[in-house]
C-alpha positions in Angstrom: -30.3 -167.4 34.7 -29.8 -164.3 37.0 -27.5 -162.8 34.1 -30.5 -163.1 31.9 -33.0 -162.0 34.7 -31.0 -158.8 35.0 -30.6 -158.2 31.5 -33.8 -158.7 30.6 -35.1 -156.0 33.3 -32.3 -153.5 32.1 -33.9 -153.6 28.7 -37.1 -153.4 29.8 -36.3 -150.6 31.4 -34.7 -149.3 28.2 -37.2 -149.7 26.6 -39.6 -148.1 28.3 -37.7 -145.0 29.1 -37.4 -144.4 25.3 -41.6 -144.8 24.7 -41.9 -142.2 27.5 -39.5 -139.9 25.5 -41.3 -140.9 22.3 -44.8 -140.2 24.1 -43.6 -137.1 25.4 -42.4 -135.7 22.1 -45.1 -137.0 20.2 -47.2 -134.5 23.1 -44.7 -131.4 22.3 -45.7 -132.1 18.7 -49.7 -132.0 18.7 -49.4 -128.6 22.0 -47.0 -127.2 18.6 -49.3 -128.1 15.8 -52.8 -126.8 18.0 -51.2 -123.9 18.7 -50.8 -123.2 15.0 -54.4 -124.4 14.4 -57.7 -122.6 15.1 -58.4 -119.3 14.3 -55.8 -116.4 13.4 -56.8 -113.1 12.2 -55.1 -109.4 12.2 -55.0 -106.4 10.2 -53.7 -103.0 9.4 -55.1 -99.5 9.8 -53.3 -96.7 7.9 -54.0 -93.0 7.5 -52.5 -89.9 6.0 -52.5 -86.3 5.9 -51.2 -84.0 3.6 -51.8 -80.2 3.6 -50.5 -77.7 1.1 -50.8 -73.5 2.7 -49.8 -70.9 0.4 -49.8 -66.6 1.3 -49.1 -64.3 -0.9 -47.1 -67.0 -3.3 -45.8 -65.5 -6.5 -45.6 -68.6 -8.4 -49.2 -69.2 -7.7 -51.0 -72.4 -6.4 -53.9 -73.5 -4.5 -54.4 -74.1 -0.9 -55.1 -77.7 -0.5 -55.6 -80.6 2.2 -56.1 -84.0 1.4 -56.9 -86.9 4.3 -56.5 -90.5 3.1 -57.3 -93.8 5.2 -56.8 -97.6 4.8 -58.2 -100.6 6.6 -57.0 -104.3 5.5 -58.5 -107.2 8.1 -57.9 -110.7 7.7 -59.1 -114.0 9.5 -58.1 -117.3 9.0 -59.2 -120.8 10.1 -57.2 -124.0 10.1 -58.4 -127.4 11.5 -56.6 -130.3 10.0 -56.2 -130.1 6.0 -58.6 -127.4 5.7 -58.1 -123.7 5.6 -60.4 -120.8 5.5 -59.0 -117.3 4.6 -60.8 -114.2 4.8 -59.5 -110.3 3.3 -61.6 -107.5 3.6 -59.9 -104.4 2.0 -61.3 -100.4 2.8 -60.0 -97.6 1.7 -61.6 -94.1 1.4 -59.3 -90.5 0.7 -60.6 -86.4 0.1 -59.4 -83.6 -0.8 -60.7 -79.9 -0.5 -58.8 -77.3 -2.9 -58.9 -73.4 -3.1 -59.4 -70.6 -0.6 -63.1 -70.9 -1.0 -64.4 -72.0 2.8 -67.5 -72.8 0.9 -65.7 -75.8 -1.7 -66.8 -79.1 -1.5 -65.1 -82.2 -0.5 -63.9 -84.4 -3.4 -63.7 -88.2 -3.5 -59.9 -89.1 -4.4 -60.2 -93.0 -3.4 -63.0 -95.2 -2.6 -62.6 -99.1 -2.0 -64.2 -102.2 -1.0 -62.8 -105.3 -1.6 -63.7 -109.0 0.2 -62.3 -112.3 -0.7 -63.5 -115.4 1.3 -61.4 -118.5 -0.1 -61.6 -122.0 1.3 -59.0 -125.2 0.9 -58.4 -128.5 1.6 -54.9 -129.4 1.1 -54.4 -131.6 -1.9 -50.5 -132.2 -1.5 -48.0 -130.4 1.0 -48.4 -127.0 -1.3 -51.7 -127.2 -2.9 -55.3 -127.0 -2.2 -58.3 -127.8 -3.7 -59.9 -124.6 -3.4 -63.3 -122.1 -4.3 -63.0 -118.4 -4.1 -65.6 -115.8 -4.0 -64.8 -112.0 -4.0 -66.6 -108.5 -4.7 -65.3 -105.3 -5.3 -67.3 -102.3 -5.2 -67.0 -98.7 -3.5 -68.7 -97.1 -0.2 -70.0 -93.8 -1.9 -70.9 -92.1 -4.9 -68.8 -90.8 -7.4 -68.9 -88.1 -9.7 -66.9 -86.2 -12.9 -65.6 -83.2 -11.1 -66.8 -80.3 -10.9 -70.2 -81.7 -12.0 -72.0 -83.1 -8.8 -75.2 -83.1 -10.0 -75.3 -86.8 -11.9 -72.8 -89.4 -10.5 -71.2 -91.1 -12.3 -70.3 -94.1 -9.7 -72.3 -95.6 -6.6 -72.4 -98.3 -4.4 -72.9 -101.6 -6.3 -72.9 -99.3 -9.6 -70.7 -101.1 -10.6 -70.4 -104.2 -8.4 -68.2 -107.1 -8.9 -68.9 -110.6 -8.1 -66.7 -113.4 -8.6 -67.0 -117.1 -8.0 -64.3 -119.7 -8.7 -63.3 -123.4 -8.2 -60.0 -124.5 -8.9 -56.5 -125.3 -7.4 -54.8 -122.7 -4.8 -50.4 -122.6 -4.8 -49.4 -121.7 -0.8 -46.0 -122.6 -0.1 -46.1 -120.3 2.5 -47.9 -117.3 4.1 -45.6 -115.2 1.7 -47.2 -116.3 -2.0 -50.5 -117.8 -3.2 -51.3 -118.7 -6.9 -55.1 -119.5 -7.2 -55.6 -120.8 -10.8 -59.5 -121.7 -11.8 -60.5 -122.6 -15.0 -64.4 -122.6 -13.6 -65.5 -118.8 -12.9 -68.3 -117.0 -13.2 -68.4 -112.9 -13.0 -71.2 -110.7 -12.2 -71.6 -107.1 -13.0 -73.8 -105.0 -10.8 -75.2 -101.8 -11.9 -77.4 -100.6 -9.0 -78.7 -97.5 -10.4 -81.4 -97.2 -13.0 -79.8 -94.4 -14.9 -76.5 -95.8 -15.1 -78.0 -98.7 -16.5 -80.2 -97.2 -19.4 -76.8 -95.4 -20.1 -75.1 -99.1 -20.1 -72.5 -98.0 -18.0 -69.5 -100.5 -17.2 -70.5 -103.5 -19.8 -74.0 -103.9 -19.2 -76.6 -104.0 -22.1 -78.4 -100.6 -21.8 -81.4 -101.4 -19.5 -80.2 -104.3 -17.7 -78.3 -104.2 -14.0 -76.8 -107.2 -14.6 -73.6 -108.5 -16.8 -73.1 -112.1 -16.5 -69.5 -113.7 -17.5 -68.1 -117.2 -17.4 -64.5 -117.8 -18.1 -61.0 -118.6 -16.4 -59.2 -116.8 -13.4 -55.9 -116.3 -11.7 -54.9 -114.8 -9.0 -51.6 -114.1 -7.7 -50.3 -112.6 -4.1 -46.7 -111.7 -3.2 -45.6 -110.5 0.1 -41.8 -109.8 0.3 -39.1 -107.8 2.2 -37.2 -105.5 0.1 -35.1 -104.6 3.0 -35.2 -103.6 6.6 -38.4 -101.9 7.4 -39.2 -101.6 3.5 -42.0 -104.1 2.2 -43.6 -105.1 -0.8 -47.3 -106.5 -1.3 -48.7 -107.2 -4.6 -52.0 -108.7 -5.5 -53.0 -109.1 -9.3 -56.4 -110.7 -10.8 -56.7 -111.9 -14.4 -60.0 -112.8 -16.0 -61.1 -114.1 -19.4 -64.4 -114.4 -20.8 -64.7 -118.0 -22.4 -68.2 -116.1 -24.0 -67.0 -113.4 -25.5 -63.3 -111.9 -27.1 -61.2 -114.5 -24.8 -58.3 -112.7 -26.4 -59.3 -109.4 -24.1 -58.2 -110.4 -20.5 -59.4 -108.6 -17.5 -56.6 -107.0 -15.4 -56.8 -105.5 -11.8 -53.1 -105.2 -10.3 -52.8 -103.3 -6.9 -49.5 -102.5 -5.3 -48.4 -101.1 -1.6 -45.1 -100.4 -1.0 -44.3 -99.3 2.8 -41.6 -98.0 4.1 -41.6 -98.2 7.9 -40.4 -94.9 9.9 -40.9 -96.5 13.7 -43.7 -98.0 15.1 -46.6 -95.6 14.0 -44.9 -93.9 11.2 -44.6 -95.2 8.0 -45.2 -93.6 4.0 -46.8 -95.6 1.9 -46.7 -95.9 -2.5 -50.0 -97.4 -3.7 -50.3 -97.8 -6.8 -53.8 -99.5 -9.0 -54.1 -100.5 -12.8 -57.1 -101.3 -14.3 -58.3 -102.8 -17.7 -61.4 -103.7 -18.8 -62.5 -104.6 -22.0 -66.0 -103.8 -21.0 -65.5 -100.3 -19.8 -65.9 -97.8 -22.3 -63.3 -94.1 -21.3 -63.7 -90.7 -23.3 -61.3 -90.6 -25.6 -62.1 -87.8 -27.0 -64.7 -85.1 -26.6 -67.9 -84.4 -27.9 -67.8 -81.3 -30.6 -70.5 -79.4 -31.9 -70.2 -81.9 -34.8 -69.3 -85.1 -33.4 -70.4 -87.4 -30.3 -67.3 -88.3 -27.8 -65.8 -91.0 -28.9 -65.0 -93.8 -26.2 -62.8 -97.0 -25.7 -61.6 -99.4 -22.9 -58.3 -97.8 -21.9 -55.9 -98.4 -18.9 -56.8 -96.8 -15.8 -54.1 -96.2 -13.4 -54.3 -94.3 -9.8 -51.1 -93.7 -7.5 -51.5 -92.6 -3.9 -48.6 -91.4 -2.1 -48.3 -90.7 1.3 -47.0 -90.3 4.9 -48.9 -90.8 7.9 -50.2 -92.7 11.4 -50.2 -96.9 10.5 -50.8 -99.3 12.7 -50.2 -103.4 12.5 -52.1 -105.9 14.8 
């Protein structure tokens, strides 16, 4: 009977040494998983400065300085299965040419672009998710060196997107949202750029309204130490009209990391629209310009102050 006394206490004891254990992991666990919960935001502020000086140069040339700046901000909220993500994209660059003090300024880059997307988590990867973004630009815009009628302002054109559908995150690296609910806004903010129909609207009318499918992809990868990749690429398709004609807007940033301040920078933007009408050719005395949707492509290039927080 004492035998069984004493073994009985001994695996009490046991017993309750391993719950405290279990307890006190099970505490590590949920400090770990609130300190991963909550809010998280940072972003990245980026600018460069390139000047070009040029006396008494036999092969000729301009003078030339050229200032380009990027803000990218993010915030994020998670609480459980849900997740709120928020982007807000700004970028703005100028460039002055010639020995003329009097020359103007000219716009070489002008950006706004905010995404607000919200999830809750469907399986360990995917989310149930709805997406709403716009893209527009700060300031006005204009077909050099006419500065009299712009061509370009802000909301003129204006983007809006809304979507529902199912979001891809394995990790903080890659997202794939794929919505086969979306409805697209075009904004034309300006009365004369919308008698002109200017970016897809009916001549007239401010407003282009579209209702189709929508992907979006993001990559965010290492190509090696100090040298990064971030991709971002939108496809749209108007269930309305032409399906066949898919909206593309694929931006690229390639960094390359000098030391903590320092870094140069490859941007690089391709556009296509099946709405937006380019000169092809143009106008003659005996024939109007013709025009067509056509690829647009920028590339910025660049060295300069960036900063990551």
């Amino acid at each position: 009977m004492k035998k069984l006394l004493i073994i009985s206490i001994v695996i009490f004891y046991v017993h309750f040494a391993q719950s405290q254990t279990t307890e006190a992991e099970a505490t590590l666990k949920t400090q770990t998983a609130d300190t991963t919960a909550g809010w998280n935001y940072g972003g990245t502020i980026n600018t460069t400065l390139s000047q070009v000086s040029l006396t008494n140069w036999s092969a000729g040339g301009q003078n030339s300085i050229s200032v380009n700046g990027l803000l990218s901000l993010f915030t994020r909220y998670k609480k459980g299965n849900m997740l709120w993500e928020n982007y807000l994209d700004l970028a703005y660059g100028t460039v002055k040419q010639g020995n003329d003090k009097d020359s103007d300024w000219m716009k070489s880059d002008d950006k706004f672009d905010f995404t607000s997307k919200y999830g809750q988590k469907a399986s360990k990867s995917w989310y149930y998710a709805g997406l709403v973004n716009l893209k527009t630009q700060m300031t006005a815009g204009y077909n050099y060196p006419n500065k009299e009628n712009p061509i370009s302002k802000f909301l003129a054109p204006g983007y809006l997107l809304g979507a529902i559908g199912m979001d891809y995150k394995p990790n903080d690296n890659f997202t794939a949202f794929l919505s086969p609910l979306t409805g697209k806004v075009t904004i034309v903010n300006d009365q004369t750029l919308a008698d002109a129909g200017a970016f897809g609207v009916e001549p007239g009318e401010k407003i282009r309204s579209e209702f189709g499918g929508y992907a979006r992809f993001f990559v965010k990868y290492e190509i090696m130490k100090n040298v990064s990749l971030q991709s971002k690429l939108d496809l749209f398709s108007n269930y309305l009209e032409n399906p066949q004609n898919i909206d593309i807007n694929w931006e690229t940033l390639i960094s390359l990391k000098v030391n903590k301040y320092i870094s140069a920078t490859i941007m690089t933007h391709l556009i296509y629209d099946d709405d937006i009408d380019i000169v092809v050719e143009e106008a003659t005395e005996t024939s109007p310009a013709k025009l067509g949707p056509r690829v647009q492509f920028k590339e910025v290039l660049g060295v300069g102050f960036s900063y990551k927080f």
